[in-house]
ZAVOGU-61030 format. One record per residue: residue in three letters; x, y, z of N, C-alpha, C, O, CB in turn. Coordinates in steps of 0.05 Angstrom, whole numbers, plus 5000, padded with zeros to 4 digits. Glycine has a CB too. Layout:
<rs>
ALAXYZXYZXYZXYZXYZ;...
</rs>
This chain:
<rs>
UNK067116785500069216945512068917235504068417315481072016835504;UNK069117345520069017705519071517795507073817795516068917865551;UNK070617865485073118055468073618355476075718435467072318095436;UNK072718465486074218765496075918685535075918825555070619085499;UNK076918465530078818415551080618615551080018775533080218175548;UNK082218665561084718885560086518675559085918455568085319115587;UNK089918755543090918515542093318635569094918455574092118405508;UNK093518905586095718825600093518945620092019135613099118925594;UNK093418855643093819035673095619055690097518905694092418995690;UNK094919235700097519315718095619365749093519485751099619675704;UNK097319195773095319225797097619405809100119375810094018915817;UNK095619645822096719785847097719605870097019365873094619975859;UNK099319755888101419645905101519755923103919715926103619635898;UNK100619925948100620105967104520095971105720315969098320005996;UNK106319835976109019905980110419965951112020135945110619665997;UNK108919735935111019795914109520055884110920165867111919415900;UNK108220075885107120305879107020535881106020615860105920305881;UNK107620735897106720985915105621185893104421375903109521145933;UNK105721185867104821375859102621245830103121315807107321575854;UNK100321035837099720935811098221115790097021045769098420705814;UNK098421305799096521515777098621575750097721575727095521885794;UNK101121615756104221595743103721425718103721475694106721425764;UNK103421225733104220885712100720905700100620925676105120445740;UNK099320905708096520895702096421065672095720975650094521035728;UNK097621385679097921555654099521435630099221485606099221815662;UNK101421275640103321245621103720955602105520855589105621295635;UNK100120875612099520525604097820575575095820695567097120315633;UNK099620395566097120435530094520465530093420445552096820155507;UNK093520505517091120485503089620265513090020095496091620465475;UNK087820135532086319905523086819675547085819465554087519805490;UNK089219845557089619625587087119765604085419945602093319665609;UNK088019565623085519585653088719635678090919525679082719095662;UNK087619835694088819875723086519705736084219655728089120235736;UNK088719565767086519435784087719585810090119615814086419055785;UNK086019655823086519905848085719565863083819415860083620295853;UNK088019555878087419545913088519745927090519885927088719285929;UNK086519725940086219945966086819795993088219896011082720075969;UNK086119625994086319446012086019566043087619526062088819306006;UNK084019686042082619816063083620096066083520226087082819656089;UNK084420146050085920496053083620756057082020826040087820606019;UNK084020836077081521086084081521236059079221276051082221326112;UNK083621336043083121466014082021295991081021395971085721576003;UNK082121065995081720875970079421055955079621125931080520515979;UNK077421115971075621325947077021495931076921455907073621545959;UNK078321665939079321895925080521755902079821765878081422075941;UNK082621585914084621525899082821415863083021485839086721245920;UNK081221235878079721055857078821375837079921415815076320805874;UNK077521505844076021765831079021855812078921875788074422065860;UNK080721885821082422025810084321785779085621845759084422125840;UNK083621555789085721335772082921275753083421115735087520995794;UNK079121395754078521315741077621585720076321575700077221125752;UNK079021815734079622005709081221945689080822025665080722225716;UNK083621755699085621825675085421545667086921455650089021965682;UNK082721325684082421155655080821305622081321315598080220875665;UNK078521415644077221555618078621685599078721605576075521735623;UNK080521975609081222135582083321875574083221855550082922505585;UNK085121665587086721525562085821295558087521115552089721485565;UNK082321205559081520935536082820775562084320615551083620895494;UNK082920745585084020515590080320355620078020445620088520615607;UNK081220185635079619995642079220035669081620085669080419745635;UNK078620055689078220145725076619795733074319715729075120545733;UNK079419655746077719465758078619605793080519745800078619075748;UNK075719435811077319445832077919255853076119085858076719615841;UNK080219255867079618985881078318935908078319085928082018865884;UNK077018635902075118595926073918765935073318715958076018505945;UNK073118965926070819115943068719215921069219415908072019405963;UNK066619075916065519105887062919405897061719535880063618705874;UNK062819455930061819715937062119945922060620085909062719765957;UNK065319935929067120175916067320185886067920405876070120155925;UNK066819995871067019995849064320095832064320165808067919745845;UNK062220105846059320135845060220495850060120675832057019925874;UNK060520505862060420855880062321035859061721275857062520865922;UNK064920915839065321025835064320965799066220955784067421065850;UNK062120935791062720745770065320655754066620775737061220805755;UNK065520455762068820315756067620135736065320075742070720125785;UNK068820005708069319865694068019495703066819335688072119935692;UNK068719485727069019195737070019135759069019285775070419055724;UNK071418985768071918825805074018525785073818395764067118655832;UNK076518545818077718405812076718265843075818385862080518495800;UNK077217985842076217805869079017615869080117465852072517585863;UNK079717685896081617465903080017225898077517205894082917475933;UNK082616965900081116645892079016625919076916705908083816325892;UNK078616585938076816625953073916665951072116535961077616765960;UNK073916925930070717015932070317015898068717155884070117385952;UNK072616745886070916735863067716695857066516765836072016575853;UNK066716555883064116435879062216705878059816655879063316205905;UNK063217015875061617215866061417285839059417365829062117425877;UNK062417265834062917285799059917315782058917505769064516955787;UNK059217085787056817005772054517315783053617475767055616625785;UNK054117325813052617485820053217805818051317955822052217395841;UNK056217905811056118205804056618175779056118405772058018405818;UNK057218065758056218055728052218085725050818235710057417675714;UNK051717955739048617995737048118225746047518385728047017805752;UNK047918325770047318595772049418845760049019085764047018635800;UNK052018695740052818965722054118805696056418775687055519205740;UNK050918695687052218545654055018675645056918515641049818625624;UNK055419005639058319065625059319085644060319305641059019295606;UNK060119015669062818915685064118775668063318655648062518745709;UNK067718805682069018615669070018445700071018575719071618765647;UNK069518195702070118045729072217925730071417705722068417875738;UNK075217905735075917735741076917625774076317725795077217755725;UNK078317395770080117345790081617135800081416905791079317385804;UNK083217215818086817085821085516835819083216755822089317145854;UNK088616685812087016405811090616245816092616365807084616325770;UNK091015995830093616005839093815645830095415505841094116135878;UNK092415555814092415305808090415305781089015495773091715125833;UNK090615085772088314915753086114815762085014675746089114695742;UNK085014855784082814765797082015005801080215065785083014595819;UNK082815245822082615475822080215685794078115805790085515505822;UNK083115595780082615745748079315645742077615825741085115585718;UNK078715395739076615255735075315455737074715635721076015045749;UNK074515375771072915335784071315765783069015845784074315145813;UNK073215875782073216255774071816245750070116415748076516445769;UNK072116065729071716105702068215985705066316035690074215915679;UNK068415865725065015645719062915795732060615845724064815295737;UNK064415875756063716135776062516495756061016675765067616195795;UNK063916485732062516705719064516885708064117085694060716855737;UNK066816795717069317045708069617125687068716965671072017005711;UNK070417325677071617335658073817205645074117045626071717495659;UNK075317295661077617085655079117105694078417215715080517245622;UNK081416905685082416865712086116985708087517015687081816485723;UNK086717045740089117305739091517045750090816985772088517675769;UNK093516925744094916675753097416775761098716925746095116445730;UNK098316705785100016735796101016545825099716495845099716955796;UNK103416475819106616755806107716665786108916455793109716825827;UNK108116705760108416605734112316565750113516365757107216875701;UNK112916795749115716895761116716935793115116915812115917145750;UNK118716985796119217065818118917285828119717485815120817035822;UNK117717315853116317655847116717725878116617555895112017695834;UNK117217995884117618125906114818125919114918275939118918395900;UNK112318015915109718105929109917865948110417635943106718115908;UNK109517995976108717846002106817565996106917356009106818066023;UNK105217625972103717385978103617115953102116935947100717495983;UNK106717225943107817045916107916765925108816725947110917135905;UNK107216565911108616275931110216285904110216455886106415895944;UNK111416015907113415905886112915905858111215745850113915645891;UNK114516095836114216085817113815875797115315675799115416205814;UNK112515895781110715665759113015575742113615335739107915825737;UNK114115795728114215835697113115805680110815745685115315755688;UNK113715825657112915865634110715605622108515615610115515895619;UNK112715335635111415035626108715005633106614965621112714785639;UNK109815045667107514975681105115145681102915055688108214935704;UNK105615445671103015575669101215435638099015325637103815935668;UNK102715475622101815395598100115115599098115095585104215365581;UNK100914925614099314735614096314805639094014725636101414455620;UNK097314985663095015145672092815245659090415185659095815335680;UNK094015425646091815545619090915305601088615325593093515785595;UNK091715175596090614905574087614835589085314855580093214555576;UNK088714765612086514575628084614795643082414715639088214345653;UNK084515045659083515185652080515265637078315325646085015205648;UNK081215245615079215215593077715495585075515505576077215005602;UNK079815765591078616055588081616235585083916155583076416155620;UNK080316485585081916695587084016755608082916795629080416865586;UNK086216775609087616735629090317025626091217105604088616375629;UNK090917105649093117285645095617195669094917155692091817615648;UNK098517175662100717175677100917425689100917645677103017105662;UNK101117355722101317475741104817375753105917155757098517405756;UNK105817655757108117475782111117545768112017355755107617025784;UNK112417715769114117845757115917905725118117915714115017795772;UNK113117955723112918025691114218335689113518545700109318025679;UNK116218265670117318515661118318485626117918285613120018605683;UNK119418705617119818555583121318325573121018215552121018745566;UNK123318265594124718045592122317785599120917645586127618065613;UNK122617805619119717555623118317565608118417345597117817545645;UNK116817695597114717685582115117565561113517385557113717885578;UNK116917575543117617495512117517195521117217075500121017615495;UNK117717005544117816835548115316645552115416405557119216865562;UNK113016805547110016725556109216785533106816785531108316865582;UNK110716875507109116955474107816665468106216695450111817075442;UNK107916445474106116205467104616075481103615875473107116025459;UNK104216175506103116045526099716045525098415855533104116185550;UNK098816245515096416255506094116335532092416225546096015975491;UNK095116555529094516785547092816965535092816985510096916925556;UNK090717135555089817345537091717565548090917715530086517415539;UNK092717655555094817845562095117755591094017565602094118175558;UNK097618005604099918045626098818245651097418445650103018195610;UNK099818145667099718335687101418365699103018175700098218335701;UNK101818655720104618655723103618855756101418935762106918825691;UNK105818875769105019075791106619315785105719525779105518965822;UNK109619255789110719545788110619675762111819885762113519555795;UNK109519615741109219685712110119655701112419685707109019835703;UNK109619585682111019405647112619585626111519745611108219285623;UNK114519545626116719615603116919515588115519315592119019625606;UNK118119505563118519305545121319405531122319265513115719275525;
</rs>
């Protein structure tokens, strides 16, 4: 298992986001931002600009699904919806220090990302969460035994905020992710 994981990310949001350079500045030390762009004609810029202010503040530039853009701008790593876990294996090889992960919406899922080459896998919806593409929240139980079986690095996805969170301190997680950004 890869120890310079980041323990929180925070994914951009084109609705619920509008300004992630904001939250990006104002994220500790050691997290990872994950830019979707999700086909946005600026997504370059934007990426160039969110991977200035990973550099001066120590933090991580993944990007999603488009491991192009992530190449062009040198970015950190690539996040892969569950879908195109079966890349994993092949952009770790052509960028050993990538960091790879991705979504993973079950225990089979999770696996199958982790066998595939991931780093670790992004699980969701821990919570109830305002994102269009949330299904029915897990909780706490049912992730925990997710991550058990699993058998890797795993982070709660799905409306994590500081109240939620204190609720996943045993679940055995490598850290949180959050969209509209994490308070505590």
């Amino acid at each position: 298992m890869r120890k310079d994981l980041p323990r929180l990310l925070f994914f951009t949001d084109p609705a619920r986001t509008p300004d992630p350079e904001a939250i990006a500045a104002a994220l500790p030390r050691g997290s990872a931002v994950v830019l979707r762009a999700f086909g946005a004609p600026d997504a370059e810029a934007q990426g160039r600009r969110l991977l200035a202010i990973a550099r001066a503040r120590g933090l991580v530039l993944l990007i999603g699904a488009d491991a192009a853009l992530a190449r062009r701008l040198g970015a950190h790593g690539a996040h892969l919806p569950e879908r195109l876990a079966y890349l994993a294996r092949r952009l770790k090889a052509g960028h050993p220090g990538w960091i790879v992960t991705v979504a993973a919406h079950s225990a089979l899922a999770a696996r199958r990302a982790l066998s595939a080459g991931a780093d670790a896998v992004v699980v969701s919806a821990v919570f109830a969460s305002n994102s269009a593409s949330a299904g029915v929240p897990m909780g706490p139980v049912r992730l925990a035994r997710l991550v058990r079986r699993a058998g890797g690095p795993a982070y709660a996805l799905g409306g994590i905020n500081g109240k939620t969170a204190r609720r996943l301190l045993d679940v055995g997680l490598v850290g949180l992710a959050a969209v509209e950004g994490f308070r505590t």
